[in-house]
N, C-alpha and C positions, 0 to 999 in steps of 0.2 A: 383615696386622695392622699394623705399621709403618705401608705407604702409610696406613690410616684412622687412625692416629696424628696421621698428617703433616698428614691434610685438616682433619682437628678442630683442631689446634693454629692453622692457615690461619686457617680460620674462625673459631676466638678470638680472633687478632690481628684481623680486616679489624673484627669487631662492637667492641672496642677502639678503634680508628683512629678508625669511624664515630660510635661516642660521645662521643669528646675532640674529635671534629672539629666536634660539632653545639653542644658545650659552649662550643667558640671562639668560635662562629659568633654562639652567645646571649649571650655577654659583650659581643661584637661590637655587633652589634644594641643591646644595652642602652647602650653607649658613644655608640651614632649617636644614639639616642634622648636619653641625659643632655646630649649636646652642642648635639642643638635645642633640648633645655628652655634650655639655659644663649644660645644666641643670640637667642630668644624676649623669656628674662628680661631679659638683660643689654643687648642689640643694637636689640630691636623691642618694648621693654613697652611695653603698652597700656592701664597705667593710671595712666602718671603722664607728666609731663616732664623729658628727660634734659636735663642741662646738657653742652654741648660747648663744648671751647677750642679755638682754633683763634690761634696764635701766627705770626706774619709775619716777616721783615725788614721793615721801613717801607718799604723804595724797592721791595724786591719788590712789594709788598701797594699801593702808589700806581701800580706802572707793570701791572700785573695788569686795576687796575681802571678805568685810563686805554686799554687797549688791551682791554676785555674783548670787543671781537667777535675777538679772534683764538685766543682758546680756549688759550691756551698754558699748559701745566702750569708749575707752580712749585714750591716746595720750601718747607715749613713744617711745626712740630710741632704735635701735636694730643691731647688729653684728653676723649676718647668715652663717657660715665658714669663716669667716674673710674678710665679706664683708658689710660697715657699711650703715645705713641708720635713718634718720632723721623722724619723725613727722610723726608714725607708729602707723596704729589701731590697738589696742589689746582687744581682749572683752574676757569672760568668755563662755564656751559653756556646750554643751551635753545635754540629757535626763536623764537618771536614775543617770548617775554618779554626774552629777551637783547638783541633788536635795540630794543624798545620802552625798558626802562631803558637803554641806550646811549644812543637817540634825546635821554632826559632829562637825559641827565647825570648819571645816577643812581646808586648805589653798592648796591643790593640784588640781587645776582645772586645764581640757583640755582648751585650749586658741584657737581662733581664729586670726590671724595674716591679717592684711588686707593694706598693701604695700600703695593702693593708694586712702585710705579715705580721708585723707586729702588733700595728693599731688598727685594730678592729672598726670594721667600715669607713677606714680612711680613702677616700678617693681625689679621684682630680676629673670631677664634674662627671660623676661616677663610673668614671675609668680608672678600676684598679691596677690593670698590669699594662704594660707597656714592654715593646721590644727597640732597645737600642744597636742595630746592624751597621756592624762595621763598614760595611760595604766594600768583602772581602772577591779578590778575582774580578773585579771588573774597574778596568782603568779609563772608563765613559763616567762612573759614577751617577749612572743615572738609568739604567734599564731598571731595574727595580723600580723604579719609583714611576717611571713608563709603566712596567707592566700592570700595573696597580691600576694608572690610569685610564688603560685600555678597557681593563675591567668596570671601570665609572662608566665611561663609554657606553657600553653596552648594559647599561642599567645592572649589573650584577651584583650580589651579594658578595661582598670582599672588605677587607682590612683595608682603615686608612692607613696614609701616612703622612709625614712630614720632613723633609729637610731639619737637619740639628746641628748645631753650633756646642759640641760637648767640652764642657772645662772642666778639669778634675784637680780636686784641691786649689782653684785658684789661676790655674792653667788652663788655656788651651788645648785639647789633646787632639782636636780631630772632628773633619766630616761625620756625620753620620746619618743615618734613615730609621725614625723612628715610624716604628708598624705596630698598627692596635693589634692585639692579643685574640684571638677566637676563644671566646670562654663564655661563660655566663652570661656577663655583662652584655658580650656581644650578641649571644643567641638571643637574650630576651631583646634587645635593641631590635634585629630583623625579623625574628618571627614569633614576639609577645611570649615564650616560652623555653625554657631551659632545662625541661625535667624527662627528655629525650638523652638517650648514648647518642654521644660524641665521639667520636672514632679518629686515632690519626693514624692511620696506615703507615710501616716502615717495612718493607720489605719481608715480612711475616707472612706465616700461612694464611692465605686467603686474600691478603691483600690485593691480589691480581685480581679478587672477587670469582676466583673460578669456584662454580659451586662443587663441593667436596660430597656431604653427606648431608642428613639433619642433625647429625650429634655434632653440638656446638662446640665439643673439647676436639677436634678434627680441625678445627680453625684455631691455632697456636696463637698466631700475633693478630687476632683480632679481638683489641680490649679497649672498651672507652674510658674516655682517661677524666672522665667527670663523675663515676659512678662506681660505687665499690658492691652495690648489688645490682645485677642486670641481667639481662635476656639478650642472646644471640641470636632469636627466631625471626624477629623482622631482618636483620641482617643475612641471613639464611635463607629468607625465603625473597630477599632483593636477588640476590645469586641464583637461586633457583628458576628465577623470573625471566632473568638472563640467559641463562643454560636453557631453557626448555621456547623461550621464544614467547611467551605471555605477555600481558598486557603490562608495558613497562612505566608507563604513565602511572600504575598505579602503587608502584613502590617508590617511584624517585620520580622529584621533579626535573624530568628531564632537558629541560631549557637550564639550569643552573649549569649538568654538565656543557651541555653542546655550546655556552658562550665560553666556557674555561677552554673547551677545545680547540674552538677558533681559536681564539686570543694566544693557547698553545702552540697551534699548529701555523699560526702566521708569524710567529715570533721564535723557531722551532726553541720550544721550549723541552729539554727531554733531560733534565733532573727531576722527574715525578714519571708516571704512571705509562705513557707514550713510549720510556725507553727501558723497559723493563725494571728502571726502580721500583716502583710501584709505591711510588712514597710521594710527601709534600703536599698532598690535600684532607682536606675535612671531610669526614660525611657526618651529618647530623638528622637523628631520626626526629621527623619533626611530624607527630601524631598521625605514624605508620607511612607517611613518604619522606625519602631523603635527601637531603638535600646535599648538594657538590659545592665544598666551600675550597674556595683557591687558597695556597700558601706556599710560600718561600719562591722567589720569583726573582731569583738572583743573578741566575743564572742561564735566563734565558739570552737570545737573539745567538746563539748557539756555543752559549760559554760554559757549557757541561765536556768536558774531556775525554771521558769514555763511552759518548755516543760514536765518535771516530770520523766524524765528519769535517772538511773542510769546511772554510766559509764561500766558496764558491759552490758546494753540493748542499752545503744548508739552503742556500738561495734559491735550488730547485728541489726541497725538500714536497714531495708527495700529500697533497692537501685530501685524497680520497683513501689512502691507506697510510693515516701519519703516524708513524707508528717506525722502530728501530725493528728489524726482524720480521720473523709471520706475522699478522694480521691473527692468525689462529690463538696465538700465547693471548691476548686483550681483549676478552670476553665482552665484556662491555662494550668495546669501540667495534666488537665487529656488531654488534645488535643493533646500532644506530647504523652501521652502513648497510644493514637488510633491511631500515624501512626508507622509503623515499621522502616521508613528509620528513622527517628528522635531518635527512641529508638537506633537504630543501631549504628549512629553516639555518644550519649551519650553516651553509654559502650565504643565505644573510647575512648573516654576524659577520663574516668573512669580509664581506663585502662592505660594510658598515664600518667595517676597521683601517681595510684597505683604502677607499673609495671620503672616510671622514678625518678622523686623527691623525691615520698615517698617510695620508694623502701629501704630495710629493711639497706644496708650497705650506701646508700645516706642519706638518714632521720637521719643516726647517725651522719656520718661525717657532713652534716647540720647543727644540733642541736648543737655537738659540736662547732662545728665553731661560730653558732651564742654567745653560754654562752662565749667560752673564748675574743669575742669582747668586751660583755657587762658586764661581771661580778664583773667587778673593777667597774666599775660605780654605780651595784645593789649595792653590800656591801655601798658604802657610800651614797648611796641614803638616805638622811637627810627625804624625807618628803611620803618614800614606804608608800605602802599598807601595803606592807609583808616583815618576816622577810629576810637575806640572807637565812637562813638554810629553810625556805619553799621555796623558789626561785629551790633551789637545789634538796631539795624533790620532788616536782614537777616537774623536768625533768625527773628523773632516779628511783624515789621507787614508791610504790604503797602501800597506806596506807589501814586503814579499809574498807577506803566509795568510795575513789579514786583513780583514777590509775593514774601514774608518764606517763608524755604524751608519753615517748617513746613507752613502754610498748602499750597502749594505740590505739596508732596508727600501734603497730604490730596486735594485734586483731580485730584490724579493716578492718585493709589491708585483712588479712588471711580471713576473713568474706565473705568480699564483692568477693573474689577471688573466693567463695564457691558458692556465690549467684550469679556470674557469669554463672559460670560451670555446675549452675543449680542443684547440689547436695541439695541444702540446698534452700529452698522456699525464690524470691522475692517479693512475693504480700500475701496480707493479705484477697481474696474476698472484695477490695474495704473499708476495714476497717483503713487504714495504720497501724501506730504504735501509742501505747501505752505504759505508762509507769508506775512504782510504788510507784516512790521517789517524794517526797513534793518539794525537791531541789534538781535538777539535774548535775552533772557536775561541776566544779571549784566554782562558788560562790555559796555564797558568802563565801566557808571556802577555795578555789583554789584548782587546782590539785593537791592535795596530800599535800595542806597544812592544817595549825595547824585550830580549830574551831574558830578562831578567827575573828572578823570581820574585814576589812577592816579600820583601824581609820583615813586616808585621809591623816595627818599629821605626821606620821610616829612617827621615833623617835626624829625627832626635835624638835625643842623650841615649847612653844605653842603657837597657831597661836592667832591673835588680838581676840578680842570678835566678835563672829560675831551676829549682831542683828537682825537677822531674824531667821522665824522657819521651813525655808526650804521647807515649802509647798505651798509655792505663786507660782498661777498662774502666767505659761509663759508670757510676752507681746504678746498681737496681732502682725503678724508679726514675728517673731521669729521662726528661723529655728525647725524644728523636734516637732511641736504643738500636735504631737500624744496622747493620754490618756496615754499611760506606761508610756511615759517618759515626767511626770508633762501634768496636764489636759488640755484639749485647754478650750479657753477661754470663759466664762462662766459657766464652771461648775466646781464642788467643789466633795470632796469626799464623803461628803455627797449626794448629786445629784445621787449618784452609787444605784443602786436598792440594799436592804441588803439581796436580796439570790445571786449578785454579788460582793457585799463587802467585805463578808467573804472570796471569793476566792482572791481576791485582797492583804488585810490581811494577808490570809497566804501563800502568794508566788506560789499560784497555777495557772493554765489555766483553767477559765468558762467554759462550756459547749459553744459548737461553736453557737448554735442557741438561744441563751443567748447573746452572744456577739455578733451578726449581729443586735437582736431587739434595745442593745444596742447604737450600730453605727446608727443604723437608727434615733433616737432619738438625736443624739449627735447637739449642737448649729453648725450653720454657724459663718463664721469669721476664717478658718483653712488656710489663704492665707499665703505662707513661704514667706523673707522676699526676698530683691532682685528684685523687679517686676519692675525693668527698661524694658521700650521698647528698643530692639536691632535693629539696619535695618541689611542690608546685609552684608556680609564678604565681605570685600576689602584688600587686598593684596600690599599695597602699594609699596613694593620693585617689586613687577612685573608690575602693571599698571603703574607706570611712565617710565620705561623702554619703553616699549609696545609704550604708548603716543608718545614717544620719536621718535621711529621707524616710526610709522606709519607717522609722519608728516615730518621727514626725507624722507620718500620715497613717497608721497605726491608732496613734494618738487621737489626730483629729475625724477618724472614721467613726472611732469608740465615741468622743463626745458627741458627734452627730446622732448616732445614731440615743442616744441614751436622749439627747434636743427631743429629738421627733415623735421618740415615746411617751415623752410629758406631755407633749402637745397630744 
């Protein structure tokens, strides 16, 4: 009798533990959730424009932007929607747009924002980094901040962002597009853990993901940029997966790529992976499958220049082979067009995009909605790209060479709608697409704007002298070391073979197997910057809890049981 005493009283305690325990868990839970509502609201709304301060020393904030290809963090305070902070890294960022405002002398650079360089676990509602885009090459001012949302749309794993009101020392400088950062913060936020390689692909060995060998030093530019000790065997054997035709489900989650693709290929986005770049996304190994994170989406609705496409051959851009060139060069995208459920599932997305968002009376009301957020802001924008009056063009007319995006995106939609339904050819016999135009899409004259280029510094003052000539090599270390966007390091423009120089030169795309012998060739030293070792996600608000418990009923197990004995 006792011993069923002792089991029952067991049993009462362990069903106790379990309830207080699942009770923590939902406070929990309810905490993670009020904490995105409150980063959402506070960090990423989406329906207004935040005002940002951003406060300098002078000689800081003069020598920053006199030396800005050198990417050097700085020390400044900062006022993020009306929330202040102290002894705040600010560096200079980007690829082509950094080296292009250098080239001008320009003062409008994307900014890196880094909360806790200095002061350790400084955040802002624990988002430490933050990217401030100029919102370079595109006189819509607004496809970025689309593409993002298309990505919402489709339930995907992606960076917010925000609309920004930036003032610098006091001043007004400028529009801009603040984009959360893919780092730690962010992995443990979507998949509870961070102690996976994080990978960004720039144009480096392997990047195209074509499998090579299993010796990992055979794959040049593939280094993740979160980890200084690592393994390239699950990367190795996602390639391998791909090359030989195995089950792909079980290296990558393959729904992460096929919604980027959509959202890619309806938007012909082809600065990343599509058009031989092979750059601008994430993979992150997330406990041996990988996951496909989208980045830098600037440049989509066909504002990449060396793809060579008009915007009237964008609008019939190939939704079954989307792809610049062979099909055969994009390992990956031809493995999803050998299974039928993956094609299947993509014409959803497709269609979802087509058919919801970009749907002909939503896409307007959108558009409008976004111009009359930001429109007061474009007009006094002291340090545009572009005029207000191209701003404006470029939503709604359709000039000589360009279409006004609306327009633009009704012809597209209507296309793909055909190339659906199969009236109208999605494949090309393995050739993709081709194009005619030297310069394709918005830059560098924008959609539907003037031939003007870009001057970085608008109609503002003019900026300090800047003493550099814009073509210095990245530093070692430095995020995006790709060749387009400033050479990695060691090599110079000269170094370029000159029957690849001249396409260089003049804004065009090399011949693909030109630019693989290329990359084969290219110097070691492509590691992005960030290579702290991580260990494991810990959860502090629930393991101490947890702790707490367990040693609580620990406790009361031992006094029971010692009760029972006496009796």
């Amino acid at each position: 009798m006792r011993w069923i005493k002792m089991i029952a009283v067991l049993i009462g305690v362990f069903i106790l533990l379990i309830a207080v325990d699942s009770l923590l868990l939902s406070n929990t839970t309810q905490a993670d959730n009020e904490s995105k509502s409150i980063v959402d609201e506070t960090v990423f709304p989406h329906d207004e424009v935040i005002d940002v301060y951003i406060d300098f020393d002078e000689d800081t904030y003069t020598d920053m932007i006199e030396n800005a290809m050198a990417e050097e963090m700085v020390m400044a305070d900062i006022v993020y929607n009306g929330i202040s902070f102290s002894d705040v890294g600010i560096r200079t960022k980007g690829n082509s747009s950094l080296r292009d405002v250098a080239n001008k002398n320009g003062i409008r650079y994307s900014l890196k924002v880094d909360f806790d360089y200095y002061i350790d676990d400084q955040s802002l509602y624990g988002i430490n980094k933050l990217n401030l885009n100029n919102i370079y090459n595109d006189s819509t001012m607004m496809v970025e901040y689309i593409g993002y949302e298309l990505m919402a749309e489709l339930d995907a794993v992606a960076p917010r962002t925000t609309y920004v009101a930036l003032h610098i020392n006091g001043e007004y400088f400028g529009l801009y597009l603040c984009v959360e950062q893919v780092n730690e913060t962010f992995l443990k936020d979507h998949y509870g853990n961070a102690n996976g390689e994080l990978y960004k692909p720039d144009m480096g060995v392997g990047s195209d993901l074509k499998y090579i060998s299993d010796n990992s030093d055979d794959y040049t530019g593939m280094f993740p940029e979160n980890l200084s000790n690592y393994s390239n065997k699950d990367l190795i054997e996602l390639m391998k997966v791909i090359e030989e035709g195995g089950n792909l489900e079980s290296v990558l989650n393959v729904d992460s790529f096929l919604k980027y693709l959509a959202m890619s290929t309806v938007t012909i986005h082809l600065d990343n992976y599509q058009s031989g770049m092979f750059h601008n996304y994430y993979l992150y190994n997330n406990n041996d499958v990988f996951e496909w994170i989208t980045w830098d989406l600037n440049l989509i609705y066909n504002g990449f220049p060396m793809a060579g496409l008009t915007d009237e051959e964008a609008t019939e851009f190939l939704i079954d082979e989307p792809v610049i060139g062979e099909m055969d060069n994009y390992p990956l995208i031809n493995a999803i067009f050998e299974n039928d459920e993956y094609v299947e599932r993509y014409h959803e997305y497709i269609n979802i995009l087509i058919n919801g968002y970009l749907s002909e009376e939503n896409i307007e009301n959108k558009v409008l909605s976004i111009y009359e957020m930001i429109k007061d802001y474009v007009k006094t924008d002291p340090t545009a790209f572009f005029t207000y009056e191209q701003f404006e063009e470029a939503l709604f007319m359709d000039n000589d060479t360009n279409l006004g995006l609306l327009n633009f995106i009704d012809k597209r939609n209507d296309n793909i709608q055909k190339q659906l339904e199969g009236t109208i050819p999605s494949t090309n016999n393995g050739l993709g697409n081709s194009g005619t135009s030297k310069k394709g899409g918005m830059p560098p004259n924008g959609m539907g704007g003037k031939n003007d280029q870009p001057q970085g510094n608008g109609e503002g003052e003019a900026p300090p002298p800047n003493k550099q000539d814009g073509m210095v090599n990245r530093k070692e270390g430095k995020e995006g070391n790709g060749m387009m966007g400033g050479l990695p390091p060691g090599m110079n423009m000269e170094d370029i073979p000159d029957e690849l120089r001249s396409y260089f030169e003049n804004g065009e795309m090399p011949p693909m197997d030109k630019m693989k012998e290329l990359m084969k060739n290219m110097p070691e030293g492509m590691r992005p910057m960030g290579m702290e070792q991580q260990g494991m996600t810990i959860n502090m608000d629930i393991l101490i809890p947890n702790l707490i418990m367990l040693l609580i009923g620990t406790i009361v197990i031992f006094g029971c049981t010692l009760y029972l004995r006496k009796q």
